[in-house]
ROTORPA-967045 format. One record per residue: residue in three letters; x, y, z of N, C-alpha, C in turn. Coordinates in nm, 2 decimals, always signed. Example, Ala and Ser with C-alpha at 12.3 -4.5 7.8 and 13.67 -1.06 7.14 Angstrom:
# ROTORPA-967045
residu,nX,nY,nZ,caX,caY,caZ,cX,cY,cZ
ALA,+1.32,-0.57,+0.78,+1.23,-0.45,+0.78,+1.32,-0.33,+0.78;
SER,+1.28,-0.22,+0.71,+1.37,-0.11,+0.71,+1.29,+0.00,+0.79;
//
This chain:
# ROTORPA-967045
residu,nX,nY,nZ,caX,caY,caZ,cX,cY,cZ
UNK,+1.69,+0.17,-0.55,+1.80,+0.07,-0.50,+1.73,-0.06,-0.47;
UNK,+1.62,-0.09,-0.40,+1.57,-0.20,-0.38,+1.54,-0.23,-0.51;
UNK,+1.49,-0.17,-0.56,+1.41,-0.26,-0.76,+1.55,-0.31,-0.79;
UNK,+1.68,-0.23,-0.78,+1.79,-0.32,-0.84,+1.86,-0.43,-0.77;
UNK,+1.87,-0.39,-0.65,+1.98,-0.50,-0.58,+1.85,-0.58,-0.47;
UNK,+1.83,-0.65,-0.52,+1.71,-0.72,-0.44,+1.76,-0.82,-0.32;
UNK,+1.88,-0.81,-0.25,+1.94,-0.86,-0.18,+1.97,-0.78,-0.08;
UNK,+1.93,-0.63,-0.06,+1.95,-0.52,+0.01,+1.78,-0.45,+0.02;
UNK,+1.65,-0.51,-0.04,+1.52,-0.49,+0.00,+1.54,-0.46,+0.13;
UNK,+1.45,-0.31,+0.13,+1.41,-0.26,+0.25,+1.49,-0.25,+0.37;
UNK,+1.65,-0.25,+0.33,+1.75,-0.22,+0.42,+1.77,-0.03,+0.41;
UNK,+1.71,+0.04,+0.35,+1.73,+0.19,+0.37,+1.65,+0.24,+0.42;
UNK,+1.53,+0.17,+0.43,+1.41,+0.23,+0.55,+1.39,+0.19,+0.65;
UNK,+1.44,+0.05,+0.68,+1.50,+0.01,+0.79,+1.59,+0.12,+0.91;
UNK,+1.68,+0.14,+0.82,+1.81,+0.17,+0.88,+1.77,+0.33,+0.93;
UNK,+1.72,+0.40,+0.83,+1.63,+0.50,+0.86,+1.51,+0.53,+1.00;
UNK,+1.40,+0.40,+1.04,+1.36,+0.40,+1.11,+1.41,+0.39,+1.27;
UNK,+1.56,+0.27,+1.25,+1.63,+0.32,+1.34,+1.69,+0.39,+1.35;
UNK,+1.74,+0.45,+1.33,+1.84,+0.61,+1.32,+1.74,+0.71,+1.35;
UNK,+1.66,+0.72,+1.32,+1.52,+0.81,+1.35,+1.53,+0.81,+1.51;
UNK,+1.47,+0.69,+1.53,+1.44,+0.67,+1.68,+1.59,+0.65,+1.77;
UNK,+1.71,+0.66,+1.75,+1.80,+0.67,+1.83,+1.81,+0.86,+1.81;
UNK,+1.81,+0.94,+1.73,+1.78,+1.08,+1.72,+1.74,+1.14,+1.82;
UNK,+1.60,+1.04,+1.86,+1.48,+1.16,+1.93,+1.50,+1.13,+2.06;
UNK,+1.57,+0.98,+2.09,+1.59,+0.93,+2.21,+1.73,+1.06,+2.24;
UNK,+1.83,+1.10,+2.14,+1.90,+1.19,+2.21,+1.88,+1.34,+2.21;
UNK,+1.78,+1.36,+2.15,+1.68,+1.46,+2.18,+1.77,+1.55,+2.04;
UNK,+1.77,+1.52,+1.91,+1.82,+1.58,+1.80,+1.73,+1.72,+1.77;
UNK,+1.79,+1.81,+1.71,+1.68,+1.90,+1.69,+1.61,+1.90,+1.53;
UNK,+1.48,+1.97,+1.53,+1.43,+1.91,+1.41,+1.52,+1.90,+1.31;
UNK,+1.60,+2.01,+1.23,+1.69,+2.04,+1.20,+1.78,+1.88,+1.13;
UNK,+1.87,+1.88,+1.25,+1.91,+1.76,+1.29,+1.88,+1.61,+1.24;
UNK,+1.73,+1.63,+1.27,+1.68,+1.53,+1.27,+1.64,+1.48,+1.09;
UNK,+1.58,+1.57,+1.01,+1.56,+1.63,+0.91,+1.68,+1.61,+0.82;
UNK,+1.82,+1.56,+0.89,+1.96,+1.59,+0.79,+1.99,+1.40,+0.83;
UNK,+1.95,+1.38,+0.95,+1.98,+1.22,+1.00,+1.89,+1.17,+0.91;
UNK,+1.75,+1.15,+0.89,+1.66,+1.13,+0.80,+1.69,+1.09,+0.64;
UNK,+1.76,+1.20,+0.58,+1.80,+1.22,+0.46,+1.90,+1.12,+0.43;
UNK,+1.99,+1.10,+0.51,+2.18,+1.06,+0.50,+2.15,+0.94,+0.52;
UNK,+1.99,+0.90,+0.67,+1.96,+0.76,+0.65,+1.93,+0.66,+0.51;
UNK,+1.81,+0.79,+0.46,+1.72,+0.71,+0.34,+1.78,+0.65,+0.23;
UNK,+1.92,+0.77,+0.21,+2.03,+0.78,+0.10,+2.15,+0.71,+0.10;
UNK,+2.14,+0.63,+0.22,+2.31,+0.62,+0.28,+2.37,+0.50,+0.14;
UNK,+2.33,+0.43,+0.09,+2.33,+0.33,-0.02,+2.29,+0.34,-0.16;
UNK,+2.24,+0.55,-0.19,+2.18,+0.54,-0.33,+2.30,+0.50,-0.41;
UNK,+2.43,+0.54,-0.39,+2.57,+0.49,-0.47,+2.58,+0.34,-0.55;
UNK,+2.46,+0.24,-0.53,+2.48,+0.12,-0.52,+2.37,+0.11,-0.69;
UNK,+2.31,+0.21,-0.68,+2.22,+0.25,-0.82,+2.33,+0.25,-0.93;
UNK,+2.46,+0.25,-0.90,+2.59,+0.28,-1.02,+2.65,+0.19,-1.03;
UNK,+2.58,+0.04,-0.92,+2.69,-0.12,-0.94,+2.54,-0.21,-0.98;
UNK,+2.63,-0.29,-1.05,+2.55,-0.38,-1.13,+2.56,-0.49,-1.01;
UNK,+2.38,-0.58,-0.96,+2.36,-0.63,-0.91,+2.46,-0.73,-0.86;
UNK,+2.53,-0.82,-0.92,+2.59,-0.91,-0.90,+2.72,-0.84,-0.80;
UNK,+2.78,-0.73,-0.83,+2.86,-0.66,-0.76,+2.89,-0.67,-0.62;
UNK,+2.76,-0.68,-0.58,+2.70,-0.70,-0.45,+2.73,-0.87,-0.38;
UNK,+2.74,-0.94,-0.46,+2.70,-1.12,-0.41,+2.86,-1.11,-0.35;
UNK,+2.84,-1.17,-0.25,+2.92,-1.23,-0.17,+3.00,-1.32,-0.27;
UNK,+3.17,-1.34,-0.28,+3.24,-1.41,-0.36,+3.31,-1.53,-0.30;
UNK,+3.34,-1.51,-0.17,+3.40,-1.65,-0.10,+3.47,-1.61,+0.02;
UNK,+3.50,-1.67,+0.12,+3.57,-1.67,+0.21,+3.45,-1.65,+0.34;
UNK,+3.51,-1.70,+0.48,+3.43,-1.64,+0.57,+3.44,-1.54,+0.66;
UNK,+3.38,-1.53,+0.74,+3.35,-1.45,+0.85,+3.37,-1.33,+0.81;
UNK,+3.51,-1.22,+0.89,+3.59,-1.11,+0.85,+3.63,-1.10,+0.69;
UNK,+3.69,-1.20,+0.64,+3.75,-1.26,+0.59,+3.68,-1.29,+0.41;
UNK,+3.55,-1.27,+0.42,+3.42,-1.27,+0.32,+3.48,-1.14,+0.24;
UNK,+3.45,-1.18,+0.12,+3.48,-1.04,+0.02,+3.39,-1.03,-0.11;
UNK,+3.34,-0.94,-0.12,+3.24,-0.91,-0.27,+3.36,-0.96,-0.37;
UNK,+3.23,-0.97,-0.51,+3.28,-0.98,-0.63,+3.33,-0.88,-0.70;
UNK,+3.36,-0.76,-0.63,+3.38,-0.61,-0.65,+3.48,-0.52,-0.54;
UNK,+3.52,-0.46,-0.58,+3.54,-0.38,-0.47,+3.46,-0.28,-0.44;
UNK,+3.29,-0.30,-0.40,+3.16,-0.21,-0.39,+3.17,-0.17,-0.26;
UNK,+3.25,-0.19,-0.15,+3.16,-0.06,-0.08,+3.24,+0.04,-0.06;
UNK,+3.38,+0.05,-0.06,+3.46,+0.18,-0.10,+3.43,+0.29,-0.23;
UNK,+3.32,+0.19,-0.31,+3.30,+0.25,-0.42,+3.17,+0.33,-0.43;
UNK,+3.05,+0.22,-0.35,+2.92,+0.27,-0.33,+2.91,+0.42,-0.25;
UNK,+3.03,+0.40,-0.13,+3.03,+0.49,-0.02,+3.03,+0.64,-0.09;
UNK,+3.16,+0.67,-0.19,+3.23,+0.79,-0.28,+3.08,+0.84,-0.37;
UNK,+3.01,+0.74,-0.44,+2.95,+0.74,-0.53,+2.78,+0.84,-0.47;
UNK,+2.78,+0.75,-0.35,+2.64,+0.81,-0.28,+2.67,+0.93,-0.21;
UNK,+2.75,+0.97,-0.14,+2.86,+1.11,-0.11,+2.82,+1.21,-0.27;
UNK,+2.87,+1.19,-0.33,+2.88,+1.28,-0.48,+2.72,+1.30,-0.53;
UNK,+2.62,+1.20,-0.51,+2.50,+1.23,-0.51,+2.46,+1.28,-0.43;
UNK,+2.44,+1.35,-0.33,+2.38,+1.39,-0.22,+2.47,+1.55,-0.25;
UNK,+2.58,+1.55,-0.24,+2.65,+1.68,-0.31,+2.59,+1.74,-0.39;
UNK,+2.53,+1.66,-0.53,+2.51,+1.70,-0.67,+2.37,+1.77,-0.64;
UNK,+2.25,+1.71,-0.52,+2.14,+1.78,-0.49,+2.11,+1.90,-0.45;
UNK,+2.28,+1.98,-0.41,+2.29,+2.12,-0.45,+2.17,+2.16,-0.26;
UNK,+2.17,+2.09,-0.19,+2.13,+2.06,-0.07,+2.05,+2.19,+0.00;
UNK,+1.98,+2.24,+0.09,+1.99,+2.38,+0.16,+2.10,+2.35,+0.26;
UNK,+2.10,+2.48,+0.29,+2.21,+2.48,+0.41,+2.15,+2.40,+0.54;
UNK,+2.04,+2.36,+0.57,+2.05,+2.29,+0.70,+2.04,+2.18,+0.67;
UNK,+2.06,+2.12,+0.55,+2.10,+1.97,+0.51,+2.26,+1.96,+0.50;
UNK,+2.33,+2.05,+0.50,+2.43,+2.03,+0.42,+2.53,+1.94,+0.45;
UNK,+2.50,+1.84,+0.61,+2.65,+1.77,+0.68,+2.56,+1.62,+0.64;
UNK,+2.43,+1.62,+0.54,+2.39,+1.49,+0.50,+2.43,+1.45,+0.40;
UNK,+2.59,+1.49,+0.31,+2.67,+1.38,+0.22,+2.73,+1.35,+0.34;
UNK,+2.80,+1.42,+0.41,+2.95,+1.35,+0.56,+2.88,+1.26,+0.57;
UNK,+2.73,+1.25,+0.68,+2.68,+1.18,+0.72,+2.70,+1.04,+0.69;
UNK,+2.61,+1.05,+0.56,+2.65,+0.95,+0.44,+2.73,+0.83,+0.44;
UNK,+2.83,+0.93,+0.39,+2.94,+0.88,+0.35,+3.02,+0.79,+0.45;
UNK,+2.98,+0.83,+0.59,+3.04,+0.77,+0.73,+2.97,+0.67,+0.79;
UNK,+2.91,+0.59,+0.68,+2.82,+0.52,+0.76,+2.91,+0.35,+0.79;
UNK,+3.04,+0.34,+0.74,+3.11,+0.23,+0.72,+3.25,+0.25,+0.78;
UNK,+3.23,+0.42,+0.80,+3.35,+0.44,+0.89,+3.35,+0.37,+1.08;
UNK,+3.47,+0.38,+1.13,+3.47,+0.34,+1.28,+3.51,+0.41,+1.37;
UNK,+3.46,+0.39,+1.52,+3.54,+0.49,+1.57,+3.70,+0.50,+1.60;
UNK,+3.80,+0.34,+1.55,+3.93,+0.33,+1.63,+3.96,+0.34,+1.45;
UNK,+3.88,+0.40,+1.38,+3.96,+0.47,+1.23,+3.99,+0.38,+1.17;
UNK,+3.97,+0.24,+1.14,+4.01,+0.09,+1.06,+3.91,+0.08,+0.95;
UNK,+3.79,+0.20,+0.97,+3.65,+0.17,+0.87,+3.69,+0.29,+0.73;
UNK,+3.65,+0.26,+0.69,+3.65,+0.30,+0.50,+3.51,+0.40,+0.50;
UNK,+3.52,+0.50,+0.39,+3.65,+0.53,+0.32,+3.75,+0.59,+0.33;
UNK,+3.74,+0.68,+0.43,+3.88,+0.75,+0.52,+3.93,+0.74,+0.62;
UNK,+3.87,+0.63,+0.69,+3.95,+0.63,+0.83,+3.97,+0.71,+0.93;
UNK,+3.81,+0.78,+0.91,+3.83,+0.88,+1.04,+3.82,+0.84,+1.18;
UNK,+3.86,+0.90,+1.27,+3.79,+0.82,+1.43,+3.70,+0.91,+1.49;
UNK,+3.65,+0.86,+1.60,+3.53,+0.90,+1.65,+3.50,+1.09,+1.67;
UNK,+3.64,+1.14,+1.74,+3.62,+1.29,+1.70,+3.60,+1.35,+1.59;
UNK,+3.61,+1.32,+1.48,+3.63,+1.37,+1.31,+3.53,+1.33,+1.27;
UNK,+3.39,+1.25,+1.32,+3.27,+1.24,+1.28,+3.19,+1.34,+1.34;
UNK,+3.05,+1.36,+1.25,+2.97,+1.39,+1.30,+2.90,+1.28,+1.41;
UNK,+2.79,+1.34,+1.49,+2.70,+1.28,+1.62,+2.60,+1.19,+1.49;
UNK,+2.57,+1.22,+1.38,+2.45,+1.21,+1.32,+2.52,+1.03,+1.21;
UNK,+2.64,+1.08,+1.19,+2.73,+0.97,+1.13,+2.73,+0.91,+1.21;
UNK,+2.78,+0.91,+1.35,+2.79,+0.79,+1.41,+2.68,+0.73,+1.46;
UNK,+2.56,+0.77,+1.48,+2.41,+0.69,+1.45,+2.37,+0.64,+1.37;
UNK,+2.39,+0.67,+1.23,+2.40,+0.59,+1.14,+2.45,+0.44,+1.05;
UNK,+2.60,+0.51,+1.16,+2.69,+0.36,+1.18,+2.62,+0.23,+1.24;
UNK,+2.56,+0.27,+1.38,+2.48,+0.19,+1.47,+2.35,+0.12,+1.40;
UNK,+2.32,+0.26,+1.37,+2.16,+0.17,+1.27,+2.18,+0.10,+1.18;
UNK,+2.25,+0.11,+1.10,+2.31,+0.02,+0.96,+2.40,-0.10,+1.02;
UNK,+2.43,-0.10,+1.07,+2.51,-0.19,+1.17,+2.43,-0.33,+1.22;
UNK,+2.34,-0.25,+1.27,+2.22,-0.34,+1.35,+2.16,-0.41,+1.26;
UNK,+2.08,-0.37,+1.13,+2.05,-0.40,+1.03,+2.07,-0.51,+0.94;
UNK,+2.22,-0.49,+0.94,+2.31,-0.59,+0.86,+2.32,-0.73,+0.92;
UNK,+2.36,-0.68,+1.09,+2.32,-0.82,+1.15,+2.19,-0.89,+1.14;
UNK,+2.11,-0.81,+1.12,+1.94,-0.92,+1.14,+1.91,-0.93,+0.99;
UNK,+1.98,-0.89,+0.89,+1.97,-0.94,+0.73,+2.05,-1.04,+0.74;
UNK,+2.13,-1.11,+0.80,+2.25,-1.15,+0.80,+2.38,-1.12,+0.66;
UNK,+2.41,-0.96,+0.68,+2.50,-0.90,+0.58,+2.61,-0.89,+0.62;
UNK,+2.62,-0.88,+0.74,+2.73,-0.82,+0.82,+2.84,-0.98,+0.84;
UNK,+2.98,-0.91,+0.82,+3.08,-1.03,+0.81,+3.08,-1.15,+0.94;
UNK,+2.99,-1.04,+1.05,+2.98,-1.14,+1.19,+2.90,-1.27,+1.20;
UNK,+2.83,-1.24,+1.09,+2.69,-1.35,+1.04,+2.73,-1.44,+0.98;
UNK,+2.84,-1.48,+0.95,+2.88,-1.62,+0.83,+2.75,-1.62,+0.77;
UNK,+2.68,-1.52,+0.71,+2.56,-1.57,+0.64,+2.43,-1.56,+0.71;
UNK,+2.44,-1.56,+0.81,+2.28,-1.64,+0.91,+2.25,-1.52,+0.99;
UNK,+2.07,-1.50,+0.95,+2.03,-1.37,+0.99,+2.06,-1.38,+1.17;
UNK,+2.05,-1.30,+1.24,+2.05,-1.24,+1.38,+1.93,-1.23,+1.46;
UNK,+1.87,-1.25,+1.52,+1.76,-1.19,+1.60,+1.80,-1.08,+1.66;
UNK,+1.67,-1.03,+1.70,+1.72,-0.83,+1.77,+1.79,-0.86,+1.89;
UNK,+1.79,-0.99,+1.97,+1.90,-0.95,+2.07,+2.00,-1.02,+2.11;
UNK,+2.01,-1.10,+1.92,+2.14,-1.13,+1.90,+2.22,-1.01,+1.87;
UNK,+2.14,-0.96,+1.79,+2.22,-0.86,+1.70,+2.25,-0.71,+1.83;
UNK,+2.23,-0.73,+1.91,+2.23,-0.63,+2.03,+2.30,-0.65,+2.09;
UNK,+2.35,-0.77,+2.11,+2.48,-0.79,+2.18,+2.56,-0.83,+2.09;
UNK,+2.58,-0.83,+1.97,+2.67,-0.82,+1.86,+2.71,-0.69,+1.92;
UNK,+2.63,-0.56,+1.87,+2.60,-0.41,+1.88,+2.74,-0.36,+2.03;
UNK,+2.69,-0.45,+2.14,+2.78,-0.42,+2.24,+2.89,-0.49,+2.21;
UNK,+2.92,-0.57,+2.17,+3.06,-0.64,+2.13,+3.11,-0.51,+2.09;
UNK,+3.05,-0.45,+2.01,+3.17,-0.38,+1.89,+3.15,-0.20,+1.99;
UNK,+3.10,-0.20,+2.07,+3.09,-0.09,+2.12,+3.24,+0.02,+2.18;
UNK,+3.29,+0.15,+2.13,+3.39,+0.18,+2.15,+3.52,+0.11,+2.06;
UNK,+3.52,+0.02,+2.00,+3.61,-0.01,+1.89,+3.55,+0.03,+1.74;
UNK,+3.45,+0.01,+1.66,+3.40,+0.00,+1.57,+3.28,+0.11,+1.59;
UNK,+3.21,+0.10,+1.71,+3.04,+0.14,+1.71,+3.09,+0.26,+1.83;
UNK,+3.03,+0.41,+1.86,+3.00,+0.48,+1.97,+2.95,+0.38,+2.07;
UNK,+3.02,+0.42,+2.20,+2.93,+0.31,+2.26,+2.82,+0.37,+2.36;
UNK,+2.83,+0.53,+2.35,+2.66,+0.56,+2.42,+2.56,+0.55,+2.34;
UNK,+2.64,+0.55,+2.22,+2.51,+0.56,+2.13,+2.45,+0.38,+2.13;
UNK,+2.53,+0.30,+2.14,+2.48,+0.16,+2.19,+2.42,+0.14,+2.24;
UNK,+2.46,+0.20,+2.32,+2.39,+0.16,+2.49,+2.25,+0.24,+2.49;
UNK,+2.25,+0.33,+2.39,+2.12,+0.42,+2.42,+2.05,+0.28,+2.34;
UNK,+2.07,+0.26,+2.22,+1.98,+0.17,+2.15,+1.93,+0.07,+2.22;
UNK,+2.05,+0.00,+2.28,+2.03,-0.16,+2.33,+1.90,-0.17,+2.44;
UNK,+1.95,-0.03,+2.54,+1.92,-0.04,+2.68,+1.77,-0.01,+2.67;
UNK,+1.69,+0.10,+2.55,+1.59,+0.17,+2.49,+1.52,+0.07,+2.43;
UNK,+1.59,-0.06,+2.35,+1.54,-0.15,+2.25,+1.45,-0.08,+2.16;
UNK,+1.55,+0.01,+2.08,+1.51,+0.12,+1.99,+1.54,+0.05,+1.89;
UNK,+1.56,-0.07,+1.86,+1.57,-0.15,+1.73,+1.40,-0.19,+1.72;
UNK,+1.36,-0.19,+1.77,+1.22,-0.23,+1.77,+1.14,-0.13,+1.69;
UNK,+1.20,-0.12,+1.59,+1.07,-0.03,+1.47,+0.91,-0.08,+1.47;
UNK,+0.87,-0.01,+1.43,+0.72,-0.06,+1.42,+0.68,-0.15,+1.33;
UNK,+0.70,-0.16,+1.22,+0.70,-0.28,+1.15,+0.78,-0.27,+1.00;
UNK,+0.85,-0.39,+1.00,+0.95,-0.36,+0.90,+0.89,-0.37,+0.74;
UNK,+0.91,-0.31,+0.68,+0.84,-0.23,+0.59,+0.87,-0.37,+0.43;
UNK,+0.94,-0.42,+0.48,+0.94,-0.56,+0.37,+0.97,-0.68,+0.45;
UNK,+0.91,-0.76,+0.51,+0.89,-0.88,+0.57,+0.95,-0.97,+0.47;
UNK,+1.02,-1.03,+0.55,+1.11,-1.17,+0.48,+1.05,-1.26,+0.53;
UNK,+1.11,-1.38,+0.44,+1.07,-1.53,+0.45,+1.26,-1.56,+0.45;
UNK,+1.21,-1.72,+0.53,+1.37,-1.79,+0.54,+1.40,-1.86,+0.41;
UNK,+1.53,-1.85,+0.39,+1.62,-1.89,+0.24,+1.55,-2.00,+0.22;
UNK,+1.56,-2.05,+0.10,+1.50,-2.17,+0.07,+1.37,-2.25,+0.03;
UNK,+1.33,-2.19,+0.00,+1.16,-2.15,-0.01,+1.10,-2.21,-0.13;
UNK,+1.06,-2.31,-0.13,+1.04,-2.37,-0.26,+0.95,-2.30,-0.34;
UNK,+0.97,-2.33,-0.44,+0.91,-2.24,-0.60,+0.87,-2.31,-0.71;
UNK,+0.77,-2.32,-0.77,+0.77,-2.35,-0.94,+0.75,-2.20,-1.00;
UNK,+0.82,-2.21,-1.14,+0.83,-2.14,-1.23,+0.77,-2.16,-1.37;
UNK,+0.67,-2.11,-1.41,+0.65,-2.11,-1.58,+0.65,-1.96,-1.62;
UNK,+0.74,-1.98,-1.73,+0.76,-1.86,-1.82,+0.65,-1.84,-1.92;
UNK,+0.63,-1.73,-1.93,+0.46,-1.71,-1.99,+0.55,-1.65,-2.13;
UNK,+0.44,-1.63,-2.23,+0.47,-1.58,-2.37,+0.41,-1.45,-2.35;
UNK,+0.39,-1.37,-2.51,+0.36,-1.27,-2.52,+0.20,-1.28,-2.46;
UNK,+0.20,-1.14,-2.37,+0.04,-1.11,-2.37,+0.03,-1.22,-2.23;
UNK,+0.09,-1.29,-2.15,+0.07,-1.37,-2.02,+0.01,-1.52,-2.08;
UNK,+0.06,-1.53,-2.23,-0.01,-1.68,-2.27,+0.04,-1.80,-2.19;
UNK,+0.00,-1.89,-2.17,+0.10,-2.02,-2.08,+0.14,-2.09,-2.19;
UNK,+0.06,-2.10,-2.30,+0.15,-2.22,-2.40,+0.22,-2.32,-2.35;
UNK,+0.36,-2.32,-2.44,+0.49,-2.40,-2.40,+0.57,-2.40,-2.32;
UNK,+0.54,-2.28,-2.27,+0.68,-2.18,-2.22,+0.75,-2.27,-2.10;
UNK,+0.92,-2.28,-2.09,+0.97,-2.35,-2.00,+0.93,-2.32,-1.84;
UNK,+0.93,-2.46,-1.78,+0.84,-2.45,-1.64,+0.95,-2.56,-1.58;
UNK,+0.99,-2.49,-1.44,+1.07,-2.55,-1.34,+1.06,-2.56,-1.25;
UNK,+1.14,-2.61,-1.17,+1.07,-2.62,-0.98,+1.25,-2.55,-0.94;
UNK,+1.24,-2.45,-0.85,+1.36,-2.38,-0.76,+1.32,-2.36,-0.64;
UNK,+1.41,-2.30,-0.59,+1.39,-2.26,-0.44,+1.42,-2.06,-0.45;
UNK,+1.34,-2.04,-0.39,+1.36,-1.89,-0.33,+1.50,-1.87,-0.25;
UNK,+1.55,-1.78,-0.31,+1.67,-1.77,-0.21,+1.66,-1.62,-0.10;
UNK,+1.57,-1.52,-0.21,+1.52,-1.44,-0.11,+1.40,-1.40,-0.14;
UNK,+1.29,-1.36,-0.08,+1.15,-1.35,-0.12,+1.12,-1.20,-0.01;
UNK,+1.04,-1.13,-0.07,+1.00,-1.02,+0.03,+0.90,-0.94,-0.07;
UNK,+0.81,-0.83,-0.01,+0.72,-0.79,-0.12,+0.81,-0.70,-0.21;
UNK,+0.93,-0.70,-0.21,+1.01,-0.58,-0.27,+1.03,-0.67,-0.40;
UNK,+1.07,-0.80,-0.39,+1.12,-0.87,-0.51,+1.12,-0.99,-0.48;
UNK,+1.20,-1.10,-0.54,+1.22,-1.25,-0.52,+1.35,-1.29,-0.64;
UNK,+1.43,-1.32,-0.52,+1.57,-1.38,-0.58,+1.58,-1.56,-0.60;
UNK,+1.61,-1.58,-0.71,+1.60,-1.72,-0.71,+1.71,-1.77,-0.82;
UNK,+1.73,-1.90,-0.86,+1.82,-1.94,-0.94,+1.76,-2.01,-1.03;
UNK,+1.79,-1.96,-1.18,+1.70,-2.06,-1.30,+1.85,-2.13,-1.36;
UNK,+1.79,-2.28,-1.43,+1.87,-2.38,-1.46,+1.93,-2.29,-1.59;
UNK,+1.84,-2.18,-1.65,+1.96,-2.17,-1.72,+1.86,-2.00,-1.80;
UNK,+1.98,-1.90,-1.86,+1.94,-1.75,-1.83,+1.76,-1.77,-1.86;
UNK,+1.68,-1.66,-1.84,+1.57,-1.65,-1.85,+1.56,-1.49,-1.94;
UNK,+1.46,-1.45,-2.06,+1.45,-1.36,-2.10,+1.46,-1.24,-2.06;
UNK,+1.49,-1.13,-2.09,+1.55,-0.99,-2.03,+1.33,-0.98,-2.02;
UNK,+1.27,-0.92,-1.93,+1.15,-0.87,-1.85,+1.04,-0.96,-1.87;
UNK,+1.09,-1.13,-1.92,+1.02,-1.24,-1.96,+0.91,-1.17,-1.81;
UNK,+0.77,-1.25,-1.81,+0.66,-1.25,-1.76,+0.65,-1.36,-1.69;
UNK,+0.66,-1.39,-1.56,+0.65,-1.54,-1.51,+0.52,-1.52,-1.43;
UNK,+0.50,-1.68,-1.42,+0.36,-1.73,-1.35,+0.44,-1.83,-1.20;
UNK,+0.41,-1.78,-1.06,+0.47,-1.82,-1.01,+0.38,-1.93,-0.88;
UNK,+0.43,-2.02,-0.86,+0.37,-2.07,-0.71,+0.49,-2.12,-0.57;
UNK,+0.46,-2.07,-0.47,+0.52,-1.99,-0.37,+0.47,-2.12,-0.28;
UNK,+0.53,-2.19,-0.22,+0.50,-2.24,-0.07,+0.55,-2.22,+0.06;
UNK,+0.46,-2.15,+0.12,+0.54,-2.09,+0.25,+0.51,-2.19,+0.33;
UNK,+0.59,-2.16,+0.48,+0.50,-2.25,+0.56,+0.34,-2.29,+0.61;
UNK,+0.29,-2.18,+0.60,+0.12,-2.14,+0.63,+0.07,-2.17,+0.49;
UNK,+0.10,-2.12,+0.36,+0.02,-2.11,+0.25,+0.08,-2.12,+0.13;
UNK,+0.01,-2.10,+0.04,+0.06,-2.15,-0.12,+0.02,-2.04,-0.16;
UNK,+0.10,-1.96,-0.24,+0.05,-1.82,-0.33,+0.12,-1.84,-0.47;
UNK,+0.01,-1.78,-0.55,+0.01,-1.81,-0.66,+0.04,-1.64,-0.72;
UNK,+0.13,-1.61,-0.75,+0.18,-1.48,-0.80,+0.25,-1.45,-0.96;
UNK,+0.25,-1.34,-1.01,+0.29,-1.30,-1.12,+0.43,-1.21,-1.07;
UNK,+0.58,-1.24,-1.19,+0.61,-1.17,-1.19,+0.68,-1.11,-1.30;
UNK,+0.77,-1.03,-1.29,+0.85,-0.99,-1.43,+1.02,-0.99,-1.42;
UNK,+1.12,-1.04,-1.49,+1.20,-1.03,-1.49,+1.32,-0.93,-1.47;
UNK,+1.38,-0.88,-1.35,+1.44,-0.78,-1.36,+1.54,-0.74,-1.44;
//
């Protein structure tokens, strides 16, 4: 999922490490823990069945923002049916529900069924929270007009929605615990904007002729780098890249997804 939608890098281990650690804070059993784990790592493999762009934000703000797709009613059904298809053991077995509830709410307004807070499992609605959190500090979440969160912006976002949208002990456990504080996030971002040159290499990494540009990074992380070329670039063309961050200039290789 990251190799394809490089605009969602390192948001399933993320979301994982928190849901982990809101688990042990409620003292899950291994079991338990072992089925939260799974529903975490998986909660988005459905998104392996939409073509990248699927994903881009199409217009409008806030609430009000809508994909170029109708993908997350679709990703949700899709990653549900995979986790089914793994033919699961029995102490896995409530990690499609899990899943599949990660977009549900508790006042029943969330997709794809509208369940409320009794008709979930304990494991789903931690899920909710961790992915939740997440989205605010990627800035994905509709609350973001775009713009990532800090942990305790995104924490008091977390309590906003607490008991309407989110469990709110399970909130409160996170917020109060500052169990968003993983150990280290497993793909480190850089801020939008990030200036770039580009030359397109030939066969074999030759530099030759090949067209050479100047862009901006729109997302960079060690998972991939999203950018915009003046115009299409070859299906796994070979690029020669230079990177200016604030501290340093890197000079990197990469390949066209």
């Amino acid at each position: 999922v990251d190799n394809k939608h490089v605009s969602t890098v390192g948001h399933s281990d993320r979301t994982r490490q928190i849901a982990l650690a809101v688990g042990r804070a409620l003292e899950l059993s291994a079991d338990e823990m072992l089925e939260l784990e799974l529903a975490a790592l998986l909660h988005d493999v459905g998104r392996l069945a939409l073509a990248p762009e699927a994903l881009e934000w199409a217009g409008g703000t806030g609430a009000n923002r809508y994909y170029a797709s109708p993908s997350e009613p679709l990703h949700l059904v899709l990653t549900e049916a995979f986790l089914r298809g793994m033919k699961l053991p029995e102490y896995l077995n409530e990690a499609p529900e899990i899943a599949l509830g990660h977009h549900e709410r508790m006042d029943g307004a969330g997709i794809p069924r509208g369940k409320k807070a009794g008709e979930m499992p304990l494991a789903a609605r931690i899920l909710q929270v961790a992915n939740m959190f997440d989205l605010l500090t990627s800035g994905r979440a509709p609350e973001c007009n775009g713009k990532r969160m800090e942990d305790d912006e995104a924490a008091a976002a977390l309590k906003g929605m607490a008991g309407k949208a989110l469990d709110a002990k399970i909130v409160d456990k996170l917020v109060k615990g500052k169990l968003y504080q993983i150990e280290k996030r497993r793909f480190p971002r850089y801020e939008y904007e990030t200036p770039l040159d580009v030359l397109v290499l030939g066969e074999g990494g030759a530099e030759g002729k090949g067209e050479q540009f100047e862009t901006k990074a729109l997302d960079l992380s060690e998972g991939g780098i999203l950018f915009r070329s003046p115009k299409k670039l070859p299906d796994h063309a070979l690029l020669k890249l230079k990177i200016v961050l604030p501290t340093e200039k890197l000079d990197a290789l990469a390949r066209v997804a």
